[in-house]
C-alpha positions in Angstrom: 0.3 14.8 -7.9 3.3 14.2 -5.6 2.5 10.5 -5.5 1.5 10.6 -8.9 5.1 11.5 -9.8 6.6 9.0 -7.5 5.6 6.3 -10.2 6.5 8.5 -13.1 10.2 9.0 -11.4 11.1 5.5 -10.4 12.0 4.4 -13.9 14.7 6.7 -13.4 16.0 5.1 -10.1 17.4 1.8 -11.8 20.5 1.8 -9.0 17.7 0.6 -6.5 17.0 -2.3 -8.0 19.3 -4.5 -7.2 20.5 -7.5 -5.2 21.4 -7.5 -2.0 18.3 -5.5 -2.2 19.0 -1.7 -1.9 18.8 -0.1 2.0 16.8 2.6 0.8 14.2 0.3 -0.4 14.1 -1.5 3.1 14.2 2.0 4.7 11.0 2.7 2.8 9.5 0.0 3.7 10.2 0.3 7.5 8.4 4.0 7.2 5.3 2.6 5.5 5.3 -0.2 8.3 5.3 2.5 10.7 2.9 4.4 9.5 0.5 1.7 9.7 1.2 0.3 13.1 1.5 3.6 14.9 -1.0 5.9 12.6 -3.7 3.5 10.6 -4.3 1.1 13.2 -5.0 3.4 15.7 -7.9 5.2 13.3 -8.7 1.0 12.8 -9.9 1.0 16.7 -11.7 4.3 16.1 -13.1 2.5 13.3 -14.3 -0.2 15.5 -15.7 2.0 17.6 -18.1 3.5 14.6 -19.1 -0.1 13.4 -20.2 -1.4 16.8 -22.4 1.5 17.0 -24.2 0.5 13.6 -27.0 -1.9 13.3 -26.3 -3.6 10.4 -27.6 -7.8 10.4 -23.8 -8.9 8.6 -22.0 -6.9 10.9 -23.9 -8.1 13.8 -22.7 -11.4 13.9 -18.8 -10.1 13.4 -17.7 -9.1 16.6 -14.0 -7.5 15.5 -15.4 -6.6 12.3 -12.7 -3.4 11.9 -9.6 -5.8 12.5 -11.8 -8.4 10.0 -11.4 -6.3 7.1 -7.7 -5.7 8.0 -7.4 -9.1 7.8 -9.1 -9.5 4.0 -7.2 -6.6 2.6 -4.4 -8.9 3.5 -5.7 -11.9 2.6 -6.9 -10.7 -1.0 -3.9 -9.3 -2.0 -1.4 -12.9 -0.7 -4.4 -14.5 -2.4 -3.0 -12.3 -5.6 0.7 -12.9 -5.2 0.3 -16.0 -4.9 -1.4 -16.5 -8.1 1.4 -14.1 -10.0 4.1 -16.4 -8.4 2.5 -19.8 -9.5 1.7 -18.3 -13.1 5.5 -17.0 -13.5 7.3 -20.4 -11.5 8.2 -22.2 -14.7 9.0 -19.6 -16.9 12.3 -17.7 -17.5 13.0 -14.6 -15.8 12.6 -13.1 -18.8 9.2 -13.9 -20.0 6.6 -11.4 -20.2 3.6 -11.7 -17.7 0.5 -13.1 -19.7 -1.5 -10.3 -20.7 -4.7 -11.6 -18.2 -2.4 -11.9 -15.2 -0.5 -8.3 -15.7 -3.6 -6.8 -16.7 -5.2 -8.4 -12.7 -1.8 -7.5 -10.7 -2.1 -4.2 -12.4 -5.9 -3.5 -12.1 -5.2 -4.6 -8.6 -2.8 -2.1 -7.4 -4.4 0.9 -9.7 -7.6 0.3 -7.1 -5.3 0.3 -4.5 -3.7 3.2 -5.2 -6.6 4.8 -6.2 -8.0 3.8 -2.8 -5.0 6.0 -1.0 -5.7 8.9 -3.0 -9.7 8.6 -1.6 -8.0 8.4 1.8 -6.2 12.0 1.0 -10.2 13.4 1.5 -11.7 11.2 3.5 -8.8 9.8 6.0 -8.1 10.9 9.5 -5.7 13.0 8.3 -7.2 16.3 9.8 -4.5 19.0 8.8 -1.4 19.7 6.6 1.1 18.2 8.8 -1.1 14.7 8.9 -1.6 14.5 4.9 2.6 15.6 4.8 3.5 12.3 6.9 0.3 10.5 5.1 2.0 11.1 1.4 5.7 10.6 2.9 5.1 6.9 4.0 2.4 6.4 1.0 4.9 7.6 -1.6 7.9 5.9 -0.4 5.4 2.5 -0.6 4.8 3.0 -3.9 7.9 3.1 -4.8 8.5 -0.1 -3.0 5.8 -1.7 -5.1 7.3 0.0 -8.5 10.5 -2.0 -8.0 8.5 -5.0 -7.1 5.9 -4.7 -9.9 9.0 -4.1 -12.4 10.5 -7.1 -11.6 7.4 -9.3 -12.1 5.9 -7.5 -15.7 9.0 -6.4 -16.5 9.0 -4.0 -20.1 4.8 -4.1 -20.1 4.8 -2.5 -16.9 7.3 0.3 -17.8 5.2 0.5 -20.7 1.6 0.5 -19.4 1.3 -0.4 -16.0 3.7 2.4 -14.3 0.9 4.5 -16.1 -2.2 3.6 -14.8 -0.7 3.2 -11.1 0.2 7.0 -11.6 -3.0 8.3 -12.9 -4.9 6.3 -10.0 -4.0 8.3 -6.8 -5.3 11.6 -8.8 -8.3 9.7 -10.0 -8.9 8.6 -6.5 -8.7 12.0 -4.9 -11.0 13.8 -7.9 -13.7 10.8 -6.9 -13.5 11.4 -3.2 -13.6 15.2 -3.9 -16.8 15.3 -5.7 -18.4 12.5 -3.5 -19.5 12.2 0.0 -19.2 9.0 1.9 -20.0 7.5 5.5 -17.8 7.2 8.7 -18.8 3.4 8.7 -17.2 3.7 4.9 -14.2 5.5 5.2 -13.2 3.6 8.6 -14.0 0.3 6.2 -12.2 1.1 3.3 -9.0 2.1 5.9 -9.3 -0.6 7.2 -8.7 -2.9 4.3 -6.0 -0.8 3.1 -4.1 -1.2 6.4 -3.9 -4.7 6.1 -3.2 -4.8 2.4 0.0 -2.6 3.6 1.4 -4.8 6.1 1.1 -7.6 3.7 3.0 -5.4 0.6 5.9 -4.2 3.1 6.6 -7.4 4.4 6.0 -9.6 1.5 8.9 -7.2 -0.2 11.0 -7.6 2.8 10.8 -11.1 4.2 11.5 -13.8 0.9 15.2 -15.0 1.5 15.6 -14.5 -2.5 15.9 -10.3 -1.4 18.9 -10.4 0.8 16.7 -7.4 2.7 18.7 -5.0 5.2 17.4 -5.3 8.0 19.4 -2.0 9.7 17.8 0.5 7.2 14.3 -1.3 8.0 14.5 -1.2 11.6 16.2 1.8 11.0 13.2 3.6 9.1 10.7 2.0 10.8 11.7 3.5 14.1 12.8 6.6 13.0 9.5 7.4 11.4 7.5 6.0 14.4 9.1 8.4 16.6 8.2 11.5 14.0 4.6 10.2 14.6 4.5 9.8 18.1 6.1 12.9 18.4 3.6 15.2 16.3 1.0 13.6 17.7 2.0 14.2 21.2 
């Protein structure tokens, strides 16, 4: 519900979106940056660990095939921007998204998000203080990806897309509390979102166009590493 609301409240946070891009935004991306690096990644080489030990023909013939699927989550979704960017490159900043292409960037991120609320079952997060720092850095992404999604679909996504992306971390955690999965599964599907992570932070942070800070990055990406290092030590 927490993250849920995230989407649901960032229509209300209108002084973030701005240019030079807003510290807090580049804050929040720096903490979901760290999360990834020092927590996800991590559980990716425990995840390697599982699928070497599975004797699947496909997998046999990948030899990283953990840090492979890291690798497509952040292919698929540059693969994605890419395709939003090209469709919107001629038009004026205030022409409304096609309804095909809002309706893919949206469906898109609703299985993404969907995919982190799974994760809130089936993740490595093992107690309260794990799924506290998981839904800190998750939340604070999505907001990073509100402003970002806004921006692109403009009034439709206010209208429809802030919607779905708010009922899909709920969805996500009913599904993965009524079903059972794999180790090989879960360590897959966090895999893939790790990737897909690093590419949404950075893709946020890194275009010229933003004017991003990098202080309050650095600044939240290291601050929030060392919270992680430290509960974990």
């Amino acid at each position: 519900m927490l993250l849920a609301a995230v989407h649901l409240c960032a229509g209300g946070l209108r002084s973030l979106d701005r240019l030079p891009r807003s510290r807090w935004l580049s804050a929040a991306g720096g903490v979901a940056v760290a999360y990834v690096f020092v927590h996800l990644l991590p559980d990716l080489a425990r995840g390697q660990q599982v699928m070497d030990g599975i004797d699947i023909a496909l997998l046999s013939y990948l030899e990283h095939h953990a840090y492979l699927l890291a690798l497509l989550g952040l292919v698929v979704f540059y693969g994605l921007e890419r395709m939003i960017k090209q469709h919107r490159q001629d038009k004026p900043a205030h022409h409304p998204s096609h309804p095909a292409m809002f309706w893919l960037h949206i469906g898109a991120f609703g299985a993404y998000n969907g995919l982190i609320g799974y994760l809130l079952v089936h993740g490595e997060s093992e107690d309260t203080t794990d799924l506290a720092l998981y839904c800190v850095a998750m939340g604070l992404h999505f907001l990073v990806n509100d402003f970002a999604l806004q921006d692109a679909h403009k009034d439709l996504f206010s209208r429809r897309g802030r919607w779905l992306l708010a009922l899909m971390p709920v969805a996500g955690w009913a599904i993965g509390s009524v079903t059972e999965v794999s180790e090989l599964a879960v360590s897959a599907l966090a895999a893939f979102l790790g990737g897909s992570i690093i590419l949404n932070v950075l893709k946020e942070e890194l275009p010229e166009e933003r004017n991003s800070r990098l202080g309050p990055f650095l600044l939240g990406s290291i601050g929030y590493a060392a919270l992680l290092l430290s509960v974990q030590g």
